[in-house]
py3Dmol code that shows the C-alpha trace and the ligand (Angstrom):
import py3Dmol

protein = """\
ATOM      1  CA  UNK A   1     130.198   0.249  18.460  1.00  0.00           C
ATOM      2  CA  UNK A   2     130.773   3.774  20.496  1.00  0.00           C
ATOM      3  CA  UNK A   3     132.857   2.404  22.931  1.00  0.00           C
ATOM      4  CA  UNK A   4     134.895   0.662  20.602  1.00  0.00           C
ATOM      5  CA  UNK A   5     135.560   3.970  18.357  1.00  0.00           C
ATOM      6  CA  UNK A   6     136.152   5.647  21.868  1.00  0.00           C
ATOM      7  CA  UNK A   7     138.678   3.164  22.527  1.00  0.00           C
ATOM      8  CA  UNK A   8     140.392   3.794  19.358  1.00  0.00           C
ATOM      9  CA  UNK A   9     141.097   7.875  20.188  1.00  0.00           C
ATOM     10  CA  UNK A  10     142.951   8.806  23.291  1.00  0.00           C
ATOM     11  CA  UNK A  11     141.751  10.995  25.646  1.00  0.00           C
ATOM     12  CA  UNK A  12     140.603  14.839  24.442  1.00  0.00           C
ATOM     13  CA  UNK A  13     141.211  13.824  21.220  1.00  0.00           C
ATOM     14  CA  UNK A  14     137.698  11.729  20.543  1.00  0.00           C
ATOM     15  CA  UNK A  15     136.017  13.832  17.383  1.00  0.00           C
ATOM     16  CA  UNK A  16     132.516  15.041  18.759  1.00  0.00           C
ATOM     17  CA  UNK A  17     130.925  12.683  16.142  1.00  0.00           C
ATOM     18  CA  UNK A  18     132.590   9.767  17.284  1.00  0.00           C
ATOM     19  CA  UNK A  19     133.487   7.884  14.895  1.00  0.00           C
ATOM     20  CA  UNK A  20     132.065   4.574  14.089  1.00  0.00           C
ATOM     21  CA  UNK A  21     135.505   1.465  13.322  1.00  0.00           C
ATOM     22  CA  UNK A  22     136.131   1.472   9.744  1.00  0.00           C
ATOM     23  CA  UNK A  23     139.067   0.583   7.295  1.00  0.00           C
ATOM     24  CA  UNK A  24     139.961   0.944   3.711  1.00  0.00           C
ATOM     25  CA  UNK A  25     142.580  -0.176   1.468  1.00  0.00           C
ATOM     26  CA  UNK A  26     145.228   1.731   0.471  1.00  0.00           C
ATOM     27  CA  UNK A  27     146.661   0.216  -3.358  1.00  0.00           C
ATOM     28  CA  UNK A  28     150.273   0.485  -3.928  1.00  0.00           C
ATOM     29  CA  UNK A  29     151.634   0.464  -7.042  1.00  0.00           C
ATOM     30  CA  UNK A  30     155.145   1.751  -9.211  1.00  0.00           C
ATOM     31  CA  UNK A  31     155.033   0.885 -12.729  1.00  0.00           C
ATOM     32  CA  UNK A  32     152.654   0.248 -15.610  1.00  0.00           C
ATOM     33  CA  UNK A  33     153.063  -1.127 -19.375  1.00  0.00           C
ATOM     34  CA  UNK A  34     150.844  -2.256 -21.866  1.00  0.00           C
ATOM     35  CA  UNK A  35     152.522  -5.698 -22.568  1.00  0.00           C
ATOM     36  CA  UNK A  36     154.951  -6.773 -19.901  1.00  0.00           C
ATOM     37  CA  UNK A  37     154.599  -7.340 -16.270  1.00  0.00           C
ATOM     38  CA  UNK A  38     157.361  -6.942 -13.646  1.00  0.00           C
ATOM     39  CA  UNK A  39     157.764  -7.761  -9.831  1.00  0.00           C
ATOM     40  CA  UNK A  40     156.862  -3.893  -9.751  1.00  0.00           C
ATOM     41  CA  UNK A  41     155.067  -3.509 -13.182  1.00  0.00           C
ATOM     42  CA  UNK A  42     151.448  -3.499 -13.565  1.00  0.00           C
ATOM     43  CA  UNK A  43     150.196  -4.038 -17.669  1.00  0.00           C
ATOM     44  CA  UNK A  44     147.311  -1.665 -18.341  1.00  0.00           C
ATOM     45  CA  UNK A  45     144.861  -4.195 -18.746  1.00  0.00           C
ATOM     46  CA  UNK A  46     145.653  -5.904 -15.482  1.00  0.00           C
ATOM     47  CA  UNK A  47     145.300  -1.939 -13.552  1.00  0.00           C
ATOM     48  CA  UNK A  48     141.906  -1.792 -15.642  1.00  0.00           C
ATOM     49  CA  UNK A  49     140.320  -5.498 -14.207  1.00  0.00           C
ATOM     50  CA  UNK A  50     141.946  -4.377 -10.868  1.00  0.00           C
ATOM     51  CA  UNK A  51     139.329  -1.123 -11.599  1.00  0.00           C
ATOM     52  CA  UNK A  52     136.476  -3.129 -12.772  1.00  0.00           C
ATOM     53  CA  UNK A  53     136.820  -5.146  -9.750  1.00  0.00           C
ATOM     54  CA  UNK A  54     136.504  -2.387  -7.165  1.00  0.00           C
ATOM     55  CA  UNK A  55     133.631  -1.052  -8.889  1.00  0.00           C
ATOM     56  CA  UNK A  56     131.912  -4.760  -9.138  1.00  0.00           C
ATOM     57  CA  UNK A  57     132.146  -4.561  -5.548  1.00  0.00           C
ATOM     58  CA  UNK A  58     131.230  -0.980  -5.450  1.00  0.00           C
ATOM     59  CA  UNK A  59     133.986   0.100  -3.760  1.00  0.00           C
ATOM     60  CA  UNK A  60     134.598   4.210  -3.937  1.00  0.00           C
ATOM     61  CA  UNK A  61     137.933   5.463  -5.074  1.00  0.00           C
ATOM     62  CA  UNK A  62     138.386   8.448  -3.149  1.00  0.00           C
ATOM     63  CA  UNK A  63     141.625  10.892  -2.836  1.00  0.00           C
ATOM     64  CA  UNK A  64     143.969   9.361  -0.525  1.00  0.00           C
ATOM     65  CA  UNK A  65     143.646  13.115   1.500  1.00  0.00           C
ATOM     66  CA  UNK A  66     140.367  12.767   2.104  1.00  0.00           C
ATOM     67  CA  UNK A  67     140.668   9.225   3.261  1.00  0.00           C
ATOM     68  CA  UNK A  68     143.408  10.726   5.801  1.00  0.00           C
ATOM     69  CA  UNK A  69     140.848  13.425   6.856  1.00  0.00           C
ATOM     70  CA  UNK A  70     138.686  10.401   7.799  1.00  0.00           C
ATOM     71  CA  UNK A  71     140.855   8.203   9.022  1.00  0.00           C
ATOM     72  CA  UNK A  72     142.055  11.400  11.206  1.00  0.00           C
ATOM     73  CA  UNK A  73     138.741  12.089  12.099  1.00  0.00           C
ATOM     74  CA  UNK A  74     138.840  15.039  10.815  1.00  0.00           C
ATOM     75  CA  UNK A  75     136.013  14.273   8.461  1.00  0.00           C
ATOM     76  CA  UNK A  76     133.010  11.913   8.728  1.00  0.00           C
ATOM     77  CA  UNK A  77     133.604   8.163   8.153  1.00  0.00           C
ATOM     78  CA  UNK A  78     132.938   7.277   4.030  1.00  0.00           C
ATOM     79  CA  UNK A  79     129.261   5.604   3.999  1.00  0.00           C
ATOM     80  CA  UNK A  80     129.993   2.553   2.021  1.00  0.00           C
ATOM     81  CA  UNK A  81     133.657   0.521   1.008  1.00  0.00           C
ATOM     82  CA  UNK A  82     136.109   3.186   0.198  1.00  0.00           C
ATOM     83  CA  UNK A  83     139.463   2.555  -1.400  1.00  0.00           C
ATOM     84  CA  UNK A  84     142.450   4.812  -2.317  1.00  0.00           C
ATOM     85  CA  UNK A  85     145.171   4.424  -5.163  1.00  0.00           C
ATOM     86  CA  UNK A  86     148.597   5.536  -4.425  1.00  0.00           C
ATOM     87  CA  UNK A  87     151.469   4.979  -6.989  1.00  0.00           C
ATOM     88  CA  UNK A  88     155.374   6.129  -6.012  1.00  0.00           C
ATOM     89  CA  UNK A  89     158.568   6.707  -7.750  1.00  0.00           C
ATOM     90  CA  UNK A  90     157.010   8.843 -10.920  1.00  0.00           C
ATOM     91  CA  UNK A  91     158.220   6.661 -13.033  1.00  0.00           C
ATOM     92  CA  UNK A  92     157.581   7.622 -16.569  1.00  0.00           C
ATOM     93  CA  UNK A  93     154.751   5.174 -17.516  1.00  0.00           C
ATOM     94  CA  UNK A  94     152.809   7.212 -14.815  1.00  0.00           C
ATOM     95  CA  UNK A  95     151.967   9.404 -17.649  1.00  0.00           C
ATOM     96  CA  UNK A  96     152.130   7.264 -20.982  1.00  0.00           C
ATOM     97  CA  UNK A  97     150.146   4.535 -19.318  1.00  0.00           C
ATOM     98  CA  UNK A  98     148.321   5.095 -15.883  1.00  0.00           C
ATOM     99  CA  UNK A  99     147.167   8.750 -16.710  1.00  0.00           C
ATOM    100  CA  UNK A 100     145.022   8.417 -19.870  1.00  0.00           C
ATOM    101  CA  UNK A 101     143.070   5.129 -17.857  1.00  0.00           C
ATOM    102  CA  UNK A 102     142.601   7.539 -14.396  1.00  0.00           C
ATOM    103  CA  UNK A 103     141.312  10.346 -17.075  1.00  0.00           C
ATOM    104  CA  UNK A 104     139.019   8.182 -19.233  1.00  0.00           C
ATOM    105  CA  UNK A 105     137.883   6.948 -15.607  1.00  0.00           C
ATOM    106  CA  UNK A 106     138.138   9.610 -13.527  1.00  0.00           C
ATOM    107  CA  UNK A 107     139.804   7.886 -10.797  1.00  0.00           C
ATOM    108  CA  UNK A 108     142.090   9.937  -8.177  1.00  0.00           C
ATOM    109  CA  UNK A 109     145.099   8.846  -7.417  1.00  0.00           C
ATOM    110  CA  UNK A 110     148.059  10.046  -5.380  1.00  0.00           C
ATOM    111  CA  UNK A 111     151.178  10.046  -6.528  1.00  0.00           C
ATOM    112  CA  UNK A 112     154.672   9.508  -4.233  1.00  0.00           C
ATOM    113  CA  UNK A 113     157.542  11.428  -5.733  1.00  0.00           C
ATOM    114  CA  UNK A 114     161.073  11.789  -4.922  1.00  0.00           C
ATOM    115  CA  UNK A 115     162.022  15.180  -6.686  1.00  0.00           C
ATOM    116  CA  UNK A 116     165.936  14.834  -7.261  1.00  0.00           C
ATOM    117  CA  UNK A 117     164.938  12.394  -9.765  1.00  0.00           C
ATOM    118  CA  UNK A 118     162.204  14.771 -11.715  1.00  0.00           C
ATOM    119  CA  UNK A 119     163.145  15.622 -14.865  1.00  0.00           C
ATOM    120  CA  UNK A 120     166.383  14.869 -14.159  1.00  0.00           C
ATOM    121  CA  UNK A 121     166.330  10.404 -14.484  1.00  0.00           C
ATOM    122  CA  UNK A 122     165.828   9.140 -17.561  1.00  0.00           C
ATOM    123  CA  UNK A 123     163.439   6.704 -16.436  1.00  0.00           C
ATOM    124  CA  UNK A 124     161.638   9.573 -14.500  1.00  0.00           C
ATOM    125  CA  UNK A 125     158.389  12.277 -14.936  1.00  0.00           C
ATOM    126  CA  UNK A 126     159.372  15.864 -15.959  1.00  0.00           C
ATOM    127  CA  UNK A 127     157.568  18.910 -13.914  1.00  0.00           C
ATOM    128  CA  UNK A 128     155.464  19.859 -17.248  1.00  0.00           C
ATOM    129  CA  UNK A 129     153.989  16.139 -17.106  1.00  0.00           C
ATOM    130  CA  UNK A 130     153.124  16.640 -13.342  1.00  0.00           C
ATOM    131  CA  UNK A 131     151.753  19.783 -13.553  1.00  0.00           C
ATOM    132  CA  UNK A 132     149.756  18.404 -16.285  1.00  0.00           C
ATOM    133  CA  UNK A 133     148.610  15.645 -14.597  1.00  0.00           C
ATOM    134  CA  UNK A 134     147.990  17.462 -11.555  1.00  0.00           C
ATOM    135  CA  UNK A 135     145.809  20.463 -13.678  1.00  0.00           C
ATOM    136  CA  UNK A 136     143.970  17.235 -14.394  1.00  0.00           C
ATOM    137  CA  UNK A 137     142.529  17.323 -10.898  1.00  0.00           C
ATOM    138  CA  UNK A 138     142.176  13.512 -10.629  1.00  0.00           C
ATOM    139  CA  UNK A 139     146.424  13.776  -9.742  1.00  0.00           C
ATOM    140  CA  UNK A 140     147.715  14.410  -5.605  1.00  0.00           C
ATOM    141  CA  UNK A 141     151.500  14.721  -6.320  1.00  0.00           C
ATOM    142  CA  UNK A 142     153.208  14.197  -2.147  1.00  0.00           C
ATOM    143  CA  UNK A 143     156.636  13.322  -0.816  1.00  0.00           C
ATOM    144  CA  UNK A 144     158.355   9.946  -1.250  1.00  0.00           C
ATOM    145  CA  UNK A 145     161.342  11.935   0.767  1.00  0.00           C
ATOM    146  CA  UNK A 146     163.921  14.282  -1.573  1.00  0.00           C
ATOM    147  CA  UNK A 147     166.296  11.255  -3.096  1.00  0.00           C
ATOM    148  CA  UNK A 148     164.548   7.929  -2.012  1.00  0.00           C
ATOM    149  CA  UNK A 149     167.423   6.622   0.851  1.00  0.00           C
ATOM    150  CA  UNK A 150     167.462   3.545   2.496  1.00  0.00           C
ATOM    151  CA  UNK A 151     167.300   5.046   5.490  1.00  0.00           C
ATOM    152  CA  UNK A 152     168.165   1.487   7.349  1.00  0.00           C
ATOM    153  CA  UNK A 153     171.838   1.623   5.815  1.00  0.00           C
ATOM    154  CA  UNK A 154     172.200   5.499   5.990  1.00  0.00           C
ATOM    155  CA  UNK A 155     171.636   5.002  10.328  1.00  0.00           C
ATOM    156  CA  UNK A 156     174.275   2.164   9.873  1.00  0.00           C
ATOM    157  CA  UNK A 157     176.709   4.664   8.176  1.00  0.00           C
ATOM    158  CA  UNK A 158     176.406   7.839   9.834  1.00  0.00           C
ATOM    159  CA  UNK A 159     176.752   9.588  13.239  1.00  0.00           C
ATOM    160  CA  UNK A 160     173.641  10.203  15.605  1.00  0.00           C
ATOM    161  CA  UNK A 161     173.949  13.915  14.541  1.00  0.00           C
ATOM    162  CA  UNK A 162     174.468  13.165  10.950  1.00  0.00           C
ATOM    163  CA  UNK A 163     171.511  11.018  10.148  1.00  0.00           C
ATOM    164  CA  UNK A 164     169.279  12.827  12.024  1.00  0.00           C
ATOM    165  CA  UNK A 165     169.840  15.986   9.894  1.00  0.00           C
ATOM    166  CA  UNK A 166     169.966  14.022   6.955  1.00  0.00           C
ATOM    167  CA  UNK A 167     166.525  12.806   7.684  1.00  0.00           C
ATOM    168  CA  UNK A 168     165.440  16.122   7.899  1.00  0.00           C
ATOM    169  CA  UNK A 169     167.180  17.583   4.740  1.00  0.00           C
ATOM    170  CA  UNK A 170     165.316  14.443   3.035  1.00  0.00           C
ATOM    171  CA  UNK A 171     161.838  15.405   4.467  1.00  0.00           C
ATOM    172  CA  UNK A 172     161.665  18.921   4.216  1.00  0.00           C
ATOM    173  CA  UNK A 173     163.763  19.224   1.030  1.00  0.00           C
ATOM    174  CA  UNK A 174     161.157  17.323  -1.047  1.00  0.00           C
ATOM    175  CA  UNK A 175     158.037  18.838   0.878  1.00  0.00           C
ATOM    176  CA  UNK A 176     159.615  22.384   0.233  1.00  0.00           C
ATOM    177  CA  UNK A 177     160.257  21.550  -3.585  1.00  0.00           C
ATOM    178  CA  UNK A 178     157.180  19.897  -4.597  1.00  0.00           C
ATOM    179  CA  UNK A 179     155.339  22.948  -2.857  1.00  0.00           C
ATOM    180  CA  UNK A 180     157.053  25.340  -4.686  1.00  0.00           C
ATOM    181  CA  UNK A 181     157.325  23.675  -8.362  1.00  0.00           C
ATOM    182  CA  UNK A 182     153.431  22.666  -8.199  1.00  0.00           C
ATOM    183  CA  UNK A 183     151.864  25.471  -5.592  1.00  0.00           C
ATOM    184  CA  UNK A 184     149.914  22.592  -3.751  1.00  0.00           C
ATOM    185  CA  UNK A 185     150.196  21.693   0.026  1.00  0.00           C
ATOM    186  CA  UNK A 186     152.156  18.858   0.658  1.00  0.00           C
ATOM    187  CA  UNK A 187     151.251  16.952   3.826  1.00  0.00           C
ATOM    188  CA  UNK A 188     151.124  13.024   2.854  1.00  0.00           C
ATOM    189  CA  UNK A 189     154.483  10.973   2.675  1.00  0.00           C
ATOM    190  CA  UNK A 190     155.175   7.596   1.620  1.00  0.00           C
ATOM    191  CA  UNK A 191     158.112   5.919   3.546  1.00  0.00           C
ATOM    192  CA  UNK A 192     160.924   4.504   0.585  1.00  0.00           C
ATOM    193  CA  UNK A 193     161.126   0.856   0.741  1.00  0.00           C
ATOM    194  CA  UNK A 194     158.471   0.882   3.452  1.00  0.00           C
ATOM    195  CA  UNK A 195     161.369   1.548   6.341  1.00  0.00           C
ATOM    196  CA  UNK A 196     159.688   4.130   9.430  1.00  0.00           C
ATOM    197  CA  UNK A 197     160.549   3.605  12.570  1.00  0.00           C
ATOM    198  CA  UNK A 198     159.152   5.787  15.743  1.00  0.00           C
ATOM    199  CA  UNK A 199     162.815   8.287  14.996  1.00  0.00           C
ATOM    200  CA  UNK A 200     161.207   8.759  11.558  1.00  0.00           C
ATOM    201  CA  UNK A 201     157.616   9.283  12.240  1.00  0.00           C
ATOM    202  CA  UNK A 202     158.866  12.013  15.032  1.00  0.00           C
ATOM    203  CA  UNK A 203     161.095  13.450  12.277  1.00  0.00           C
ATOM    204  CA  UNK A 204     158.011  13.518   9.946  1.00  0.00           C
ATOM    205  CA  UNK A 205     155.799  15.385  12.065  1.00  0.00           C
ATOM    206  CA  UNK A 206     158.504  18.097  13.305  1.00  0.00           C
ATOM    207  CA  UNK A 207     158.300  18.879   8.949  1.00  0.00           C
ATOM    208  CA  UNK A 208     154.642  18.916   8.959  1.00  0.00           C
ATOM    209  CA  UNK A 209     153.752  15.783   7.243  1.00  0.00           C
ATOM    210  CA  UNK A 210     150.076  14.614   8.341  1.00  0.00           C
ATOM    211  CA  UNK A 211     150.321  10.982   7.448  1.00  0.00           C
ATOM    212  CA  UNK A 212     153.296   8.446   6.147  1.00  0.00           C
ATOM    213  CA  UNK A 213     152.873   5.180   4.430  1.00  0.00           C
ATOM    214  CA  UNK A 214     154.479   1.725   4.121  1.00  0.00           C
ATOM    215  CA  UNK A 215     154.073  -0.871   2.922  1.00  0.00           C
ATOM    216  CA  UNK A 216     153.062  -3.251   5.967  1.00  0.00           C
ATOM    217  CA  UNK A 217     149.901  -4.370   4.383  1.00  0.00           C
ATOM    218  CA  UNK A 218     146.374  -4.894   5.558  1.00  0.00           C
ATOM    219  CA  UNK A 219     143.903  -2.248   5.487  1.00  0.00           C
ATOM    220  CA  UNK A 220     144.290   1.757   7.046  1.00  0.00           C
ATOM    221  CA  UNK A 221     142.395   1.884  10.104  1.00  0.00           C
ATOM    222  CA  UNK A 222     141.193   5.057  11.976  1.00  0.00           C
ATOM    223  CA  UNK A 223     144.261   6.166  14.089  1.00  0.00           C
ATOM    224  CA  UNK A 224     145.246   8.908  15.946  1.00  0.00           C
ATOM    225  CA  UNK A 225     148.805   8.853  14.967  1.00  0.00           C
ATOM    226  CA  UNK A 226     148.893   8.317  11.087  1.00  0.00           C
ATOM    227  CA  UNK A 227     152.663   8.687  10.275  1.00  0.00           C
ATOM    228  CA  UNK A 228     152.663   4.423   9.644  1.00  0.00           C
ATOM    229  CA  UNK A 229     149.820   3.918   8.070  1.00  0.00           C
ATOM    230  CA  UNK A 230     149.927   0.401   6.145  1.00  0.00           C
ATOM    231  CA  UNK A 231     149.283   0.400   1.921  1.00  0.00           C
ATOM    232  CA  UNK A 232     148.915  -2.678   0.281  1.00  0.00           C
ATOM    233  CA  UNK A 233     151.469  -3.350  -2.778  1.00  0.00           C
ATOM    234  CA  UNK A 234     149.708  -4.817  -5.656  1.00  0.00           C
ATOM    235  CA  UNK A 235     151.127  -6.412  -8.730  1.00  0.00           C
ATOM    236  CA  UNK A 236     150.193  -7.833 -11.827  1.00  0.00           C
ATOM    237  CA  UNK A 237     149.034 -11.342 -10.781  1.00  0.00           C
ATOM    238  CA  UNK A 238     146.454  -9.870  -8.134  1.00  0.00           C
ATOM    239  CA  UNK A 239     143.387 -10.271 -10.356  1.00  0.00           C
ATOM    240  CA  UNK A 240     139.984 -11.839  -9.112  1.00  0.00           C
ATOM    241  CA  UNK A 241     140.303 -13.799  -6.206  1.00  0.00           C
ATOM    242  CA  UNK A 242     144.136 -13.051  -5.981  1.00  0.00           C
ATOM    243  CA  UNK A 243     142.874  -9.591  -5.216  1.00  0.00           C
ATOM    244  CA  UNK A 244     140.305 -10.032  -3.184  1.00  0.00           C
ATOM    245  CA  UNK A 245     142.889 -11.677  -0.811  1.00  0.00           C
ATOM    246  CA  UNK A 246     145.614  -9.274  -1.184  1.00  0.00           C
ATOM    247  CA  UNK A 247     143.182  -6.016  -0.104  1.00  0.00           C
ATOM    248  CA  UNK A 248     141.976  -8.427   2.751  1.00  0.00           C
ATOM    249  CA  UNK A 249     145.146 -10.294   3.814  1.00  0.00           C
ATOM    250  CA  UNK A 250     146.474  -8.753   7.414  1.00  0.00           C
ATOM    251  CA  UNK A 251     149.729  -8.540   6.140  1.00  0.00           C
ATOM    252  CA  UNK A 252     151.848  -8.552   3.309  1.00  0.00           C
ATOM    253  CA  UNK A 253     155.379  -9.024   2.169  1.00  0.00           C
ATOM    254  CA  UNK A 254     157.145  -5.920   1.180  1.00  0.00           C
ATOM    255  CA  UNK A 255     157.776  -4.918  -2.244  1.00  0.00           C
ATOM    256  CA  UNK A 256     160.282  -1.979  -3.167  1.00  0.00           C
TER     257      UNK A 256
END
"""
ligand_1 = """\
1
ZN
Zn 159.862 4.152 -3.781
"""
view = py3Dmol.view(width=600, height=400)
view.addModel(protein, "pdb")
view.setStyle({"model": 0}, {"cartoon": {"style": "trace"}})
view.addModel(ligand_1, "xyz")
view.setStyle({"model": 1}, {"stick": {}})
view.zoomTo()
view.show()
């Protein structure tokens, strides 16, 4: 068991407790309502079984941050089955619909938000409903970039020069705005439509993002480079055994 955890760090960089091999699932989800389900839209009922199941199977919720400090190594491994939920877009039902369940709960959860949208899309959060949520302190608000691009066409479309400052405008606009609207370190991003590619994750870490997440499925494993760490998307029909596959499947299809 050492040697494989050795194997896992590179050289120097092996934390002096050496960590024993552990994963965790990382939930991914966008939308919730309390009748209708959606390709990304998750009724209330079906997040609360999706709850009641992790907790049959006495799985931990923990803040998706302190899953990266252990996955990092940067904090001892969790003890017994750990999971993280991680929702992105801040679309409105966020609040009307996932919030009073995580409060009545007390489940953390870390939200993905792209801030050109915030209080500013109809379909969108306002700041005074994050701030809320986040005075809650069950709610992580972090980057999902500053306008959500697709950053396979925007390559296609612009110069070398171009896209690569319009990556960084995108990472550092939304880590520099969410920082200063809701006075909380942002260091955690998730990659729109699960697209990161080694130009991105370098991009990332020049703006001082810690970890980045698609959506490449399977569980997070300890890593010493976290900046494509997988999340697994989960939708309404991933109740029971459907679930039990999806948060041990290697790898799933993407979902925007
Ligand atoms: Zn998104």
């Amino acid at each position: 068991m050492l040697l494989a955890a050795a194997a896992l760090w590179p050289l120097g960089a092996c934390p002096a407790w050496a960590a024993p091999v552990f994963s965790a699932p990382i939930l991914a989800y966008h939308r919730f309502d309390p009748l209708k389900a959606g390709p990304t839209t998750v009724r209330d009922s079906t997040f609360l079984a999706q709850l009641d199941w992790l907790d049959r199977r006495h799985y931990a919720v923990t803040p998706l941050r302190t899953l990266v400090d252990q996955l990092s190594g940067r904090a001892p491994p969790p003890s017994g089955p750990e999971a993280a939920i991680t929702v992105d877009d801040g679309h409105v039902s966020v609040f009307t619909d996932l919030f009073p369940i995580i409060r009545w709960r007390r489940i953390p959860v870390t939200l993905f938000i792209y801030p050109s949208a915030i209080s500013n899309a109809p379909y969108a959060l306002t700041w005074a409903q994050l701030r809320e949520m986040q005075a809650s302190g069950l709610v992580d608000v972090q980057s999902h970039t500053y306008w959500h691009p697709n950053f396979r066409t925007e390559k296609k479309r612009r110069t070398a020069a171009d896209y690569a400052a319009f990556v960084d405008l995108q990472l550092t606009r939304s880590k520099s705005v969410l920082e200063a609207r809701l006075g909380r370190p942002v260091t955690l991003l998730a990659w729109p439509y699960g697209i990161v590619d080694p130009e991105l994750e370098a991009a990332a870490r020049r703006a001082g993002y810690a970890a980045g997440f698609d959506f490449a499925g399977g569980q997070a494993k300890p890593a010493a480079d976290l900046l494509s760490t997988p999340r697994i998307p989960i939708g309404d029909g991933d109740r029971g055994p459907a679930l039990a596959a999806a948060l041990g499947a290697p790898s799933r299809a993407m979902r925007p």
